[in-house]
C-alpha positions as CSV (number, residue, x, y, z in Angstrom):
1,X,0.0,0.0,0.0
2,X,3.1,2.5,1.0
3,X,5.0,1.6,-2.6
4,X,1.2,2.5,-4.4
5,X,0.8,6.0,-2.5
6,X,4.9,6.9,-3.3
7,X,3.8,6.4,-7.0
8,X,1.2,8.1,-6.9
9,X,2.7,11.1,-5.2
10,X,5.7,10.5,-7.9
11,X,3.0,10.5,-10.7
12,X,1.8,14.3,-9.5
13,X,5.2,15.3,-9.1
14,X,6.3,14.1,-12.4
15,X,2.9,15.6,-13.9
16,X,3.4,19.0,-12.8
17,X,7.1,19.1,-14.2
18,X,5.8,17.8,-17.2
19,X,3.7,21.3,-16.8
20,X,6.5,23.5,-16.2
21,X,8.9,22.2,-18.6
22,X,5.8,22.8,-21.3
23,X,5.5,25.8,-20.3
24,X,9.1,26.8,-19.8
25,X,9.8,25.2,-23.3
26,X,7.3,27.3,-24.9
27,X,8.7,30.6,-23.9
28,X,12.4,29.6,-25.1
29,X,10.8,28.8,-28.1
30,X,9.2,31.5,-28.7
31,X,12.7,34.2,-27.8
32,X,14.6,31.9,-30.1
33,X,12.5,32.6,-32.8
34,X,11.9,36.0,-32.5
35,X,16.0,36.2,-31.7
36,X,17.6,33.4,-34.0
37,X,19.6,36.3,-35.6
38,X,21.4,37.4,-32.4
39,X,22.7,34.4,-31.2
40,X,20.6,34.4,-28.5
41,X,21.2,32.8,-25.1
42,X,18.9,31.6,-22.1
43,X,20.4,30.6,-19.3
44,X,17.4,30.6,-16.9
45,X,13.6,30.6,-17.1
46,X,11.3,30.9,-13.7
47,X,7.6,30.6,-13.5
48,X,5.5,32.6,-11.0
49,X,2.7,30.3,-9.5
50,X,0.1,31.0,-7.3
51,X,0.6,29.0,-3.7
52,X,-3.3,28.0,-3.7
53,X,-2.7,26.6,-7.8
54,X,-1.4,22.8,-8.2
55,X,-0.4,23.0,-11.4
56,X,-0.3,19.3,-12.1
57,X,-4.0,19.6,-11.7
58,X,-4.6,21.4,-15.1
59,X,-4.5,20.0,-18.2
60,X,-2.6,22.8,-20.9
61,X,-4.7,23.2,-24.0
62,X,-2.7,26.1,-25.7
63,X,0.0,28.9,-24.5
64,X,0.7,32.4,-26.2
65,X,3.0,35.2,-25.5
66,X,2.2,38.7,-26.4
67,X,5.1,39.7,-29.1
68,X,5.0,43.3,-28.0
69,X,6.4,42.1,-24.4
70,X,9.5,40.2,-26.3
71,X,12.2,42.8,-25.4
72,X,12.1,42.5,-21.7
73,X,13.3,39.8,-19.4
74,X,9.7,39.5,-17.7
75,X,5.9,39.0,-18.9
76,X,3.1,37.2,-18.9
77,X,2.1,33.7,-20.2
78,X,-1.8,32.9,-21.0
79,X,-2.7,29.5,-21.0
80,X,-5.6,27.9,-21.9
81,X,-6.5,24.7,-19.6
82,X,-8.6,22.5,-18.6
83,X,-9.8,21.1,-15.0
84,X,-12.8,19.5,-13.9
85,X,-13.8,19.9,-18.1
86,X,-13.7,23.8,-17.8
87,X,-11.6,25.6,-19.6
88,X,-9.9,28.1,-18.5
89,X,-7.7,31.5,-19.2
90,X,-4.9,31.7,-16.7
91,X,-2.1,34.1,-16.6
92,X,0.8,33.7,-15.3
93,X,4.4,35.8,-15.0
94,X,7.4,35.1,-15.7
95,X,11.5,35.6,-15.9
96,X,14.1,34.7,-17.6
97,X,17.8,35.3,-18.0
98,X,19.0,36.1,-21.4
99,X,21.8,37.4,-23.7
100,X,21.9,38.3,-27.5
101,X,24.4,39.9,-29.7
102,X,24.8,43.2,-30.5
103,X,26.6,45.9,-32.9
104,X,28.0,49.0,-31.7
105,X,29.8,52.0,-33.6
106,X,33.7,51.7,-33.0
107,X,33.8,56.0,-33.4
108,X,31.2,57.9,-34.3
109,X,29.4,56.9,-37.5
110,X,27.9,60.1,-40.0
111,X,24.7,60.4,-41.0
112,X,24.6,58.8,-44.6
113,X,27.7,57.1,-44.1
114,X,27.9,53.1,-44.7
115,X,27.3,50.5,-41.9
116,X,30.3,48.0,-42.8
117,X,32.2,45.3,-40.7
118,X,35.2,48.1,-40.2
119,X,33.3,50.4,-38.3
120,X,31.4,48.5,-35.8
121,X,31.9,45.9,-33.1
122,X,30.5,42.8,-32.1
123,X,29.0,42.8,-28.4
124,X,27.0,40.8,-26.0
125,X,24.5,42.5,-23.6
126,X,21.6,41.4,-21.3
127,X,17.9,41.2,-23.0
128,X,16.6,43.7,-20.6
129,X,19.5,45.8,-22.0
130,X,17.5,46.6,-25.3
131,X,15.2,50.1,-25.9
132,X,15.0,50.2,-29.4
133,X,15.2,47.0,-31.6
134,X,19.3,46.6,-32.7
135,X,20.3,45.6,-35.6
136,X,21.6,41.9,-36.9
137,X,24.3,41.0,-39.2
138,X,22.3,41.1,-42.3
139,X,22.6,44.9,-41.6
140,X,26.1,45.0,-42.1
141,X,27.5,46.5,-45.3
142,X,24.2,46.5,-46.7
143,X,23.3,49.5,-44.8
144,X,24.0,53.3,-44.4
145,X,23.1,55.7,-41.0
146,X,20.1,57.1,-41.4
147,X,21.3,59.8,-38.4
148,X,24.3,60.6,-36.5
149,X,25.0,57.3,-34.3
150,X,27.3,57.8,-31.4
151,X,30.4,55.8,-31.0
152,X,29.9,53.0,-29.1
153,X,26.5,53.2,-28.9
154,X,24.7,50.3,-29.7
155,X,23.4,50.4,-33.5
156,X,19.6,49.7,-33.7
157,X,17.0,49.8,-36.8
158,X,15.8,53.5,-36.1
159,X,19.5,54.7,-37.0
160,X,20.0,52.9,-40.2
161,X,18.5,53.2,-43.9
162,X,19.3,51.6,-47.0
163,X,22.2,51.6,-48.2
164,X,23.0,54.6,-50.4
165,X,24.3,53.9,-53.7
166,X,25.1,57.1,-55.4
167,X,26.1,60.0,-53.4
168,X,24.5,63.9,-53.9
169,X,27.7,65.7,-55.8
170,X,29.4,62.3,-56.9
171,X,29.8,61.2,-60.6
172,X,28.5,58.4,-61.5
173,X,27.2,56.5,-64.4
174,X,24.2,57.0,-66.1
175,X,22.4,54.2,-68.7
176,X,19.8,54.7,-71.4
177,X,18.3,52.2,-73.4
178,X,17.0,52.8,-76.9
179,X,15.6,49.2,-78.5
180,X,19.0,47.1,-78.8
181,X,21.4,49.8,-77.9
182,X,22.6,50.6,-74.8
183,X,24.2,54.2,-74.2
184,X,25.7,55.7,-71.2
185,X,27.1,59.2,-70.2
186,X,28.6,60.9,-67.2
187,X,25.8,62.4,-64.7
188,X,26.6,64.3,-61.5
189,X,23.4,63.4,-58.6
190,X,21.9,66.3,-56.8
191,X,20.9,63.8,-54.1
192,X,21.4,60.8,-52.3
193,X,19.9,57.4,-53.7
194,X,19.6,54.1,-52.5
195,X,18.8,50.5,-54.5
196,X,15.7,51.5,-56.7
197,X,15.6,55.0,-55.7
198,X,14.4,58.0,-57.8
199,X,16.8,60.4,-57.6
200,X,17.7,63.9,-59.7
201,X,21.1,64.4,-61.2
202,X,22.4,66.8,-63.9
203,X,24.4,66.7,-67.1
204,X,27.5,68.3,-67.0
205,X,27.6,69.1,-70.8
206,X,24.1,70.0,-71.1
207,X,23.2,70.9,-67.7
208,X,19.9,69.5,-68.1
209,X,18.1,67.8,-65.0
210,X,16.7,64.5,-65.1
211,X,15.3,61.6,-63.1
212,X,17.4,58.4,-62.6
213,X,16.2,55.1,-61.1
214,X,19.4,53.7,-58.8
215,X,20.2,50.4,-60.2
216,X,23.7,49.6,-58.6
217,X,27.0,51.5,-56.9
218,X,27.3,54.5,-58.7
219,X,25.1,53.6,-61.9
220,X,21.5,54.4,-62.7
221,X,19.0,54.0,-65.3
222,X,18.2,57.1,-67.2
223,X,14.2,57.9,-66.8
C-alpha cells in the first residue's frame, strides 16, 4: 500500500514538471524565434505560481505570448486549460535570464555614411538591455546611417536606412536604353539614392536635369 501511495505522489510530481517544462519550453521557443539572428542565449527561465494553484491539476490546451512584451526579461504567459472539463484562461508571469548579440559603432558613425564590418563591433549584452530593436548582421555592409550614431552606442534599426548607392555631388554612371542599344554618359546626382531610388542628377555638358532610377553602386538607369 506504502509503494502505491509513493507512485502516486511520484506521478503528480512528475505531472506538474511535465507542466512546467511545457510551459518553460514554450517561452524559449518563442525568444529563439523572435531572436535566431542574435545568437541568443537563455540561461534561466522561472515561473511565478500562485501558492493556492497545483499546477499538475490542469490539463494545458494552448499557451501564447504577447510579441510586444519580447524585449524585456519578464511577462506574462496565458494558457488555456482545462480542469474538472472547464476551460480556463490563466495568466501567469514570468522571468528569464537572457543574452543576444549586439553591434555598436567603433567612433562615431555620420549620418549617410555606410554601416560595414570596419566600423562596428560585435557585443554581448543582457535582453533587458535593449530600448529600441538593434540591428543583426544582415545589416552590415548592406546598410547606411540614417542619423548621426554615437560611437559606441549600440546600432539599432531607427539609426539605419538603406544603403546609399550614389552620393549627392558624386559622378556616377548613367544608362539609357534605346531598342537594342545601350548608351551611357557621365551624370553628377543632386541627391542621395539608394537601390531602386528616384533620384535627380544633372548633365554636365548640357546641364539639363533629369530623373534616374538607382540600379547599382554609382550607376543608374536614365528615366
Amino acid at each position: 500500500m506504502k509503494s502505491i501511495f509513493l507512485l502516486f505522489i511520484l506521478a503528480i510530481h512528475l505531472w506538474a514538471v511535465d507542466n512546467l517544462a511545457q510551459i518553460k519550453n514554450y517561452i524559449q521557443k518563442t525568444y529563439e524565434k523572435k531572436y535566431q539572428t542574435y545568437g541568443i542565449h537563455i540561461s534561466s527561465i522561472s515561473i511565478s505560481i500562485p501558492s493556492n494553484m497545483l499546477i499538475q491539476n490542469y490539463k494545458i490546451q494552448s499557451m501564447s505570448l504577447d510579441s510586444k512584451n519580447l524585449n524585456k526579461k519578464e511577462g506574462i504567459i496565458l494558457l488555456d486549460a482545462n480542469l474538472n472539463n472547464s476551460l480556463l484562461k490563466i495568466p501567469l508571469q514570468y522571468q528569464l535570464q537572457a543574452t543576444i548579440n549586439v553591434y555598436r559603432a567603433i567612433d562615431a558613425i555620420k549620418t549617410s555614411e555606410n554601416i560595414t564590418d570596419k566600423n562596428v563591433k560585435k557585443d554581448i549584452i543582457g535582453l533587458d538591455r535593449i530600448l529600441q530593436m538593434p540591428i543583426d548582421s544582415s545589416q552590415i555592409n548592406h546598410t547606411s546611417a540614417k542619423s548621426y550614431i554615437n560611437a559606441n552606442s549600440i546600432i539599432t534599426f531607427d539609426k539605419i536606412q538603406s544603403k546609399i548607392l550614389i552620393r549627392k555631388n558624386d559622378s556616377f554612371v548613367g544608362f539609357i536604353k534605346d531598342k537594342q542599344i545601350t548608351l551611357q554618359t557621365t551624370l553628377i546626382a543632386k541627391e542621395n539614392g539608394s537601390l531602386g531610388d528616384i533620384i535627380n542628377a544633372i548633365n554636365p555638358e548640357t546641364k539639363k536635369i533629369i530623373k534616374v532610377k538607382v540600379i547599382d553602386t554609382d550607376k543608374g538607369e536614365i528615366l
